[in-house]
N, C-alpha and C positions, 0 to 999 in steps of 0.2 A: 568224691572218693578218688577219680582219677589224678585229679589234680596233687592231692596229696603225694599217691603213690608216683607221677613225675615227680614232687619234689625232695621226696626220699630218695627216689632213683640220682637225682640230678647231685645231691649231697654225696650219695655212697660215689658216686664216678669223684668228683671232685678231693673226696679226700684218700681215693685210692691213688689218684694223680699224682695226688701231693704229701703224701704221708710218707713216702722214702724221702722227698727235699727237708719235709718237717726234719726225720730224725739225726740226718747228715747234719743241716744247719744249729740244730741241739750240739751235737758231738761238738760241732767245731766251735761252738760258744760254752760250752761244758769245760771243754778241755784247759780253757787259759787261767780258770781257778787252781787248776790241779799239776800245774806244771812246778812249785816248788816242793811237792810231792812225789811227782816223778823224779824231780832231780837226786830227793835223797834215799830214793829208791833204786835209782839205775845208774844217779851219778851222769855226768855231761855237763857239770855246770850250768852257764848263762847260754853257752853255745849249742847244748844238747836242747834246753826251752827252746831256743830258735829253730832249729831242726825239728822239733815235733812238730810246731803248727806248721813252718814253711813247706818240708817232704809231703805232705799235704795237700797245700797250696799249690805248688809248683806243678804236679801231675793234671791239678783242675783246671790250673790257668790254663797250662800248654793243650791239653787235648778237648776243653770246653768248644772249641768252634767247629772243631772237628765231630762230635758228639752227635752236634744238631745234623750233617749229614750224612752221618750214618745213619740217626733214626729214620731220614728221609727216605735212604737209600733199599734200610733190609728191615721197618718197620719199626715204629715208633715203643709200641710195646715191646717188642721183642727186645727192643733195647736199653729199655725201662726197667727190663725182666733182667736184664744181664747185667745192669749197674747195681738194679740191689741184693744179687747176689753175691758181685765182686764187695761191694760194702762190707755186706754181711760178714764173708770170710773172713776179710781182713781185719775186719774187730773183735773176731774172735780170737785172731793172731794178735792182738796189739795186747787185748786181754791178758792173756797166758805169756805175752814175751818176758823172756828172764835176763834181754839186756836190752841197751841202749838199738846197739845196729837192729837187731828184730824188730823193734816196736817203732824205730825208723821207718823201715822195711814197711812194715804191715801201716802205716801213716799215709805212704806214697801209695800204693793200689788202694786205702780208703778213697786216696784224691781220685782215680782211676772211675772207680765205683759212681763217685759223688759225681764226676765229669759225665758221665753214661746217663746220669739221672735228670741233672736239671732241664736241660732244653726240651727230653720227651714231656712230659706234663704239662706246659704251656699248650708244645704243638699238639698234643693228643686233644686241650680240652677245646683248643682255637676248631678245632675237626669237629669233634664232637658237637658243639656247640656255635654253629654258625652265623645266630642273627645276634645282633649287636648288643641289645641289652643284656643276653644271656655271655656271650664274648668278656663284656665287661665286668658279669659278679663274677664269671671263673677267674679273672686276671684280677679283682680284688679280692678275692677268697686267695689267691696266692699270693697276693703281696703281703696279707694278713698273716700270714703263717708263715713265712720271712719275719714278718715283726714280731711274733709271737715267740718265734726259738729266740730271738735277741734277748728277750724276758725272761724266757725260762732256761733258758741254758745256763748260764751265770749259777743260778741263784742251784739248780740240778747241780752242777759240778761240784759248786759249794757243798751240798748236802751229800750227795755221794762220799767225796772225798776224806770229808771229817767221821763219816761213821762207817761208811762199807769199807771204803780205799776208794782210790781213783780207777782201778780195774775196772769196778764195777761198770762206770759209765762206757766204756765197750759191752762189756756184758749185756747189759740194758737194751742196743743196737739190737741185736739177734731178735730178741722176738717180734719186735716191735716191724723190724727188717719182714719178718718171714709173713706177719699179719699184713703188712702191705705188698707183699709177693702174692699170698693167696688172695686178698684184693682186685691185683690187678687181671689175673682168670676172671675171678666172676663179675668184675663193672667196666671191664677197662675194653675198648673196641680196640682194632688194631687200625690204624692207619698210616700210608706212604707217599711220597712224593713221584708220580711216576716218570717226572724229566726230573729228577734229582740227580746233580751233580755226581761224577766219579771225587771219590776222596783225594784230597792232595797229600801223598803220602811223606815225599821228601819235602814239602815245606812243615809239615807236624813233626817231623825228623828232627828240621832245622830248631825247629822253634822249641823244642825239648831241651835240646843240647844247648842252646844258646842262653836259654831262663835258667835251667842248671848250674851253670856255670856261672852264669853273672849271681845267682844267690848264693855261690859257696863263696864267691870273691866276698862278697857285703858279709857275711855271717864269720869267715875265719880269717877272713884279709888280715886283719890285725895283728893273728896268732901263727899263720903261717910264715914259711922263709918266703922273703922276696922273691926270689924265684920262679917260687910257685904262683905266688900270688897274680905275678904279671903275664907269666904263661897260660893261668886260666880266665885272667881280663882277654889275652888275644880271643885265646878261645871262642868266649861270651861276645867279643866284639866280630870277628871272623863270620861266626854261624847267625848271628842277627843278619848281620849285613846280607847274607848270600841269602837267609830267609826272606830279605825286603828282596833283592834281587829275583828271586825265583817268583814272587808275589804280581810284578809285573809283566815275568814273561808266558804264567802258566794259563791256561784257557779259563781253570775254572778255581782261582785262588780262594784256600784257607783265608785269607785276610784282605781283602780286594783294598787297592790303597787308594783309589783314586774318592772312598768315600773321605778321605781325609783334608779333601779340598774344600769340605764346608767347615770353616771356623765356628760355627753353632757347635757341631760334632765336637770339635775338638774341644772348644769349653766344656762340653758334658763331659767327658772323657778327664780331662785335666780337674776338674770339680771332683768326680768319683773317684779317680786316682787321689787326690791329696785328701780327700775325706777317708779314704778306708787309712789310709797311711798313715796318719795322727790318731783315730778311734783304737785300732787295733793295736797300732803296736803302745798307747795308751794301757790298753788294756793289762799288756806283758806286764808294762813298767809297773804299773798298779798293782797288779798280782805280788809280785815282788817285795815291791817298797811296803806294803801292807801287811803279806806275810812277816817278813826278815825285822823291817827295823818298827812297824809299830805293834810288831809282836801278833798279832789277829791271826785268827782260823781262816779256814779256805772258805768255810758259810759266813763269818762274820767281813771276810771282806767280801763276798757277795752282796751280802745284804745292802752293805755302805755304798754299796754303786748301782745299786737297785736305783736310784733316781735318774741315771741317763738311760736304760732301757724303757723306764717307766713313763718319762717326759717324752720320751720318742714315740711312744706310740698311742699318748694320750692328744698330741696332737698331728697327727697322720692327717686326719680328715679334716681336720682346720686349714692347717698346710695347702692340700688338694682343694679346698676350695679358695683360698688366695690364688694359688698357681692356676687356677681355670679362669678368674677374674683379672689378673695386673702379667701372667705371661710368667715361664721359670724365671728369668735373669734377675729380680728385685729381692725372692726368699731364698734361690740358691745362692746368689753375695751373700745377703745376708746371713744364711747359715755359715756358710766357710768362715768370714770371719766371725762371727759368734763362735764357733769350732776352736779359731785360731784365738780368741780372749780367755777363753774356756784354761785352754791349755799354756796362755801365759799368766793367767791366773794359781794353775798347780804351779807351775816351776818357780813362781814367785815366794809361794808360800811352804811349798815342798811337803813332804808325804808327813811329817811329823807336827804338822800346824792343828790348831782346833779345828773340829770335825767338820763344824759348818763352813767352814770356809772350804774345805775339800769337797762337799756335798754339793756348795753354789756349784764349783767349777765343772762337779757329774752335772748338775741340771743343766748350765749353759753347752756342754757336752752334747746331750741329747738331744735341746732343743735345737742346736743347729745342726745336727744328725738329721731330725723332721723336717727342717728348711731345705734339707740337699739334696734326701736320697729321691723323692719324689720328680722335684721339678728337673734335678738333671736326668732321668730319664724321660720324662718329659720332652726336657729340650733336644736331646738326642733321636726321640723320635718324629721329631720334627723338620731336623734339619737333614732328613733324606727323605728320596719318592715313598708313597705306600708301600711298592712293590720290596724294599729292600729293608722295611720294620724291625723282621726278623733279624737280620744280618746286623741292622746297628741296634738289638739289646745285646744280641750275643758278645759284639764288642763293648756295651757296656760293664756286661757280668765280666768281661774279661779284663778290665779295666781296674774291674773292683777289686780283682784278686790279687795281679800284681800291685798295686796298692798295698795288700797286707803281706804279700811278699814279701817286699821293698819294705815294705812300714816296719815291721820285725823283728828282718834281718838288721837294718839300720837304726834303728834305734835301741834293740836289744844291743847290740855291739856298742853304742854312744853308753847305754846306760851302765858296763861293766869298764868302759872306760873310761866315762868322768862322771858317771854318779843320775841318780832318777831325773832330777831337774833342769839339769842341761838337757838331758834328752828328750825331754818332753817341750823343753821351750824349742826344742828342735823342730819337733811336729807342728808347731805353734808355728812355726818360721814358713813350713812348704806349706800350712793351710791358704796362710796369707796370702802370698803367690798363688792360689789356687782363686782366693777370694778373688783379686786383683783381674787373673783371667778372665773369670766370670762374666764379671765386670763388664770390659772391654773388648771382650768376644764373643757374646751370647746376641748382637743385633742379628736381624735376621739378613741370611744369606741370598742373593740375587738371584744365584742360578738353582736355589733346587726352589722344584716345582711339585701339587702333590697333584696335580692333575693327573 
């Protein structure tokens, strides 16, 4: 009987943890069906889609590292509590917005919300849950419900947007927000770091202003005057630089650069970057091409691409049992470039081709989505000491996001300038060099030790 009630207890913690990442990573997989919806709703064109999921993105990227110390700093729930409140609000603004700038607006603090959120749940349940094998289900009960919005989000957005609106799927956030608010009161413990770092305020500064900017370059370069364009490249290029600069001199840096010196790192990092980069902004084009010219609903293109969420997570655990057996660097190649045939497959055949040839291209999609996302985390946490685990996922989540930044902004912009298939054979192009990386940078590193 006790045993039981531990492992009810142990379930209800776990998915109080995780039940704000659940609904956030939903939204933000919900959302990419529903953006030629919004467009004829609020108007923005191709550039307004980029802006919805980017203002998003960009708020998570930039403040994701910064997140994890503050949980450390002024409590991990507390700041659990404060990310899914900011969520919460702000879907209820995106909900109700009646133009474009609003629902912008209210995109950018969802990312705020969503940045607050993710790193506490890992650290809350790594505390909680001390000894190794239980360590282990918490962090595969989370990586499960990462794979599980990739499933169900799509396929939600679809259905919302065809019969509710696309509102709704704001809508939806709220309760679902507030039940894991009440959650976290009665399962969730509080825990702090108590030599946790003071916050790097002016390199999270930098680093805002500098991703800002270099996404408005990629998203309206095209459409602005010259001018502008080069004025906000200085910008982007200015406040990065003086960000890497500050990162060197500060005691207790946002981004410590010197983990950069293990070429493992960086393949996982250059892996996970060109992986989200081609998946997601995949996605956009997909959305798009699927709605506009093969005339399909927002649920029946859901459905049609229901095999790369599907594939990906039917082999999760095969995947992870290779990569514990032959090492990351054999199934992360091989996923990138399976990624990268994937997507010279669509652009060969282009969004109007028979169905099954677009269906292959979703399953080798997914399946090398499965090859990637595991072992480059994997690889990443390998190629630094124990002590600093923490610090290289964080960089990986961060990694991942400009990735879809970048993926989005760049390839939404290629696909309103020469059309779905260039753009996608575009993605196909940076997996490959991702592949290539892999490759040739994933031997293991001399100097780190995990002694």
């Amino acid at each position: 009987m006790d045993t039981t009630r531990l492992t009810l207890r142990t379930a209800l913690t776990l998915i109080a943890a995780y039940l704000g990442l659940f609904v956030g990573l939903i939204d933000a997989n919900a959302i990419n069906l529903a953006l030629p919806a919004i467009r004829d709703t609020l108007g923005g064109g191709i550039s307004g889609a980029q802006w919805t999921i980017d203002a998003y993105n960009v708020t998570f990227a930039a403040l994701l590292l910064t997140s994890g110390s503050l949980g450390d700093r002024f409590g991990r729930r507390a700041v659990l509590r404060a990310g899914l409140v900011t969520f919460i609000a702000a879907s209820l603004v995106c909900a109700a917005a009646p133009s474009l700038p609003l629902l912008l607006a209210g995109r950018a603090v969802q990312g705020v919300g969503a940045a607050l959120m993710l790193p506490q749940g890992l650290a809350i349940t790594a505390s909680t849950f001390p000894r190794p094998v239980e360590r282990a289900r918490a962090t595969a009960a989370w990586a499960m419900a990462a794979a599980t919005s990739t499933a169900i989000g799509p396929i939600l957005g679809g259905v919302l947007t065809d019969t509710v609106g696309w509102r709704c799927i704001f809508w939806l956030n709220a309760p679902i927000g507030v039940l894991a608010l009440l959650m976290t009161w009665r399962y969730l413990p509080e825990s702090r770091d108590p030599d946790a770092a003071r916050v790097d305020i002016p390199g999270q500064l930098l680093a805002i202003i500098g991703l800002s900017a270099l996404t408005v370059v990629l998203v309206e370069g095209r459409m602005a005057a010259p001018a502008v364009t080069i004025m906000l490249a200085v910008v982007a290029t200015v406040n990065l630089a003086f960000f890497a600069r500050t990162q060197r001199r500060v005691t207790h840096p946002m981004l410590p650069l010197d983990l950069f010196a293990s070429r493992r790192l960086v393949a996982a990092l250059l892996a996970t970057f060109t992986m989200t980069f081609g998946i997601y902004g995949l996605l956009l084009v997909n959305s798009f091409a699927f709605q506009q010219q093969r005339g399909a609903s927002a649920l029946a293109t859901a459905v049609w691409f229901l095999p790369m969420p599907l594939s990906y997570l039917i082999l999760i655990p095969a995947v992870n049992a290779l990569a514990h057996r032959t090492g990351p660097r054999l199934p992360m190649t091989a996923g990138l470039a399976t990624m990268s045939a994937s997507m010279a497959l669509y652009a060969a055949v282009g969004p109007h081709a028979d169905i099954w040839l677009l269906e292959l291209s979703f399953v080798l999609a997914g399946v090398g989505l499965a090859l990637t996302t595991g072992p480059a985390v994997g690889l990443a946490m390998s190629a630094v000491p124990l002590q600093r685990a923490g610090l290289a996922s964080g960089v990986v989540n961060l990694a991942r996001l400009v990735g879809i930044t970048v993926g989005v902004a760049v390839l939404g912009s290629a696909m309103a300038a020469l059309g779905a298939q260039p753009a996608v054979a575009l993605a196909g192009g940076v997996q490959a060099i991702g592949a290539v990386a892999a490759m040739r940078w994933s031997a293991v590193d001399k100097e780190v030790s995990h002694a």
